[in-house]
C-alpha positions, 0 to 999 in steps of 0.5 A, spaced: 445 507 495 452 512 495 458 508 493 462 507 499 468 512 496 463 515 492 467 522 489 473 521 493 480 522 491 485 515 493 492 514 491 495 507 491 503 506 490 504 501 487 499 500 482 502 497 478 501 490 479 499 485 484 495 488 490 497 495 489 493 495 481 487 490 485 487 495 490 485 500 485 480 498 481 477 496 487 476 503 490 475 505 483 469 500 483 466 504 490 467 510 486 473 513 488 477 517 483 484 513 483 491 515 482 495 510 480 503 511 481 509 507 480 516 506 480 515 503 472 510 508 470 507 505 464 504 500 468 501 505 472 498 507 465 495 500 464 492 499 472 488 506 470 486 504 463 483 498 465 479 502 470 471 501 467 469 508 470 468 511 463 467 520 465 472 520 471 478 523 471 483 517 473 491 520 473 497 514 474 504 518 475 511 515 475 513 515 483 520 513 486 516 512 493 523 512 497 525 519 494 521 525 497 523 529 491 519 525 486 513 524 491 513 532 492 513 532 484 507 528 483 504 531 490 504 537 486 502 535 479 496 532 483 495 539 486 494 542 480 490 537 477 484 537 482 486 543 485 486 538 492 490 532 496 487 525 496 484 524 502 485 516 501 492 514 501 494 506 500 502 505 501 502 498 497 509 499 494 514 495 496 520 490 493 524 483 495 531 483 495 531 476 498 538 472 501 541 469 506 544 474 512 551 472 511 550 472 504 545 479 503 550 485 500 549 492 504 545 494 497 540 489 498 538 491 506 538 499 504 533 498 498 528 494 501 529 498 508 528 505 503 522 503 498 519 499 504 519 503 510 523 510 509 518 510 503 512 508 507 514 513 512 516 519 507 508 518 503 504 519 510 509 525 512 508 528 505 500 526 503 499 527 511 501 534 511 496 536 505 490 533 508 492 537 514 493 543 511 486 542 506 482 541 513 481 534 511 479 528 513 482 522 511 484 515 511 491 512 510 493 505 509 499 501 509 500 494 506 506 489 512 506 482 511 505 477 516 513 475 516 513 482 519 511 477 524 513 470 524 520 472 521 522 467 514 529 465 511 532 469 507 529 476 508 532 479 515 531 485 510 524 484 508 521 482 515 523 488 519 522 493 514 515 490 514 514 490 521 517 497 521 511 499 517 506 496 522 509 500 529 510 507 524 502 505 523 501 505 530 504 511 531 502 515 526 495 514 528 495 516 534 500 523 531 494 524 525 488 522 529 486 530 533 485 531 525 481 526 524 486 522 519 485 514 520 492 510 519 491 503 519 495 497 517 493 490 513 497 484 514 497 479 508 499 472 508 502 469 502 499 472 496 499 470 488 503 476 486 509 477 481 513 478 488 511 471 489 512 468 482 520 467 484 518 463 489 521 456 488 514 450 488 517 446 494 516 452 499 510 455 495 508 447 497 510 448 504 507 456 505 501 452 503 500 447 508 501 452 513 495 455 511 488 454 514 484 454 507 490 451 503 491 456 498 494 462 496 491 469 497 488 472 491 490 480 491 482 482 490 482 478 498 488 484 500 484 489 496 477 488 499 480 490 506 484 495 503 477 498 501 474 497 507 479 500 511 479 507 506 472 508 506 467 510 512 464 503 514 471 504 518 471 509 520 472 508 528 477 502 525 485 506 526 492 504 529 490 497 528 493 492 523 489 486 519 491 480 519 488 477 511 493 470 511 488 465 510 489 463 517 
């Protein structure tokens, strides 16, 4: 039986870490051919070297997803190394610059808004374009998060950048779907990552009675529905957004 991705090209940003580099060695192990890219580049190189797919040309790029230019570069240099766009796009990058609203400087707003929303929205436009200019079907997928929807103390930047993130996924599935490109989202809960490390105990201990299942999510648990969502098991599944919060 054909691996669900088999001989596809997928991107991942944030590959680095966390459910970005889980995320690739999923669709890595469904048979994609992955390019991982990253704000810290070396640890782009570390997700891809840890992939057991011995023969396949996997590629890991350094990445600022909230600069067009340094997308448009990496764009290019995929271009010319495989002569075609990836067809599976998964938009996990992300960052925290978490404070109270009175105490948040306009710094902190404006980077968690341009890495997770502009830099959301700058990756469909530019990777969208060279499907559609290919001819090619695809699959994009974008990683929000459940305060996108609930709200949570310090992050009045976080939370409407990631409930940005699920509108624009609406819209633009309903833009790219005439070519035949699904756009969808998936909602984690709380998630063991390094984003999450910095998060005190007595509210970890909080988040988790809060929790159906009593626990944190792994980053595989994310990276499977990503998976699903990027393959053709999906493939009547767009402008939605998946909850993966544990209840």
């Amino acid at each position: 039986m054909a691996s669900p991705l088999a001989g596809k090209l997928a991107l991942v940003t944030g590959a680095g870490s966390g459910i970005g580099r889980a995320t690739s060695r999923l669709l890595s192990r469904d048979g994609a051919i992955v390019i991982a890219v990253d704000r810290n580049g070396p640890a782009a190189q570390e997700t891809i070297a840890n992939l057991a797919a011995p023969g396949v040309d996997h590629a890991a790029f350094e990445m600022d997803v909230s600069s067009g230019d340094s997308i448009d570069a990496v764009l290019g240099s995929v271009l010319e190394r495989y002569k075609r766009p990836p067809t599976v796009v998964v938009n996990a990058a992300g960052i925290t610059r978490d404070n109270f609203l009175l105490k948040m400087p306009e710094a902190d707003f404006e980077a968690v808004i341009d890495v997770n929303l502009k830099g959301t929205w700058l990756m469909l436009q530019r990777f969208g374009r060279a499907m559609i200019d290919h001819g090619l079907p695809g699959s994009m997928v974008n990683v929000s998060s459940i305060v996108a929807r609930t709200g949570n103390i310090g992050q009045s930047n976080y939370s409407p950048s990631k409930a940005g993130v699920e509108a624009m996924t609406k819209v633009v599935a309903r833009e790219f779907g005439r070519y035949n490109i699904r756009v969808n989202a998936v909602v984690p809960g709380f998630i063991q990552t390094p984003m999450t490390k910095t998060v005190p105990q007595k509210v970890k201990d909080i988040m988790i009675m809060q929790c159906a299942l009593r626990r944190f999510g792994q980053p595989e648990e994310i990276a499977e529905v990503a998976a699903f969502l990027a393959s053709d098991k999906s493939s009547y599944v767009n402008a939605t957004s998946i909850e993966v919060t544990g209840g």
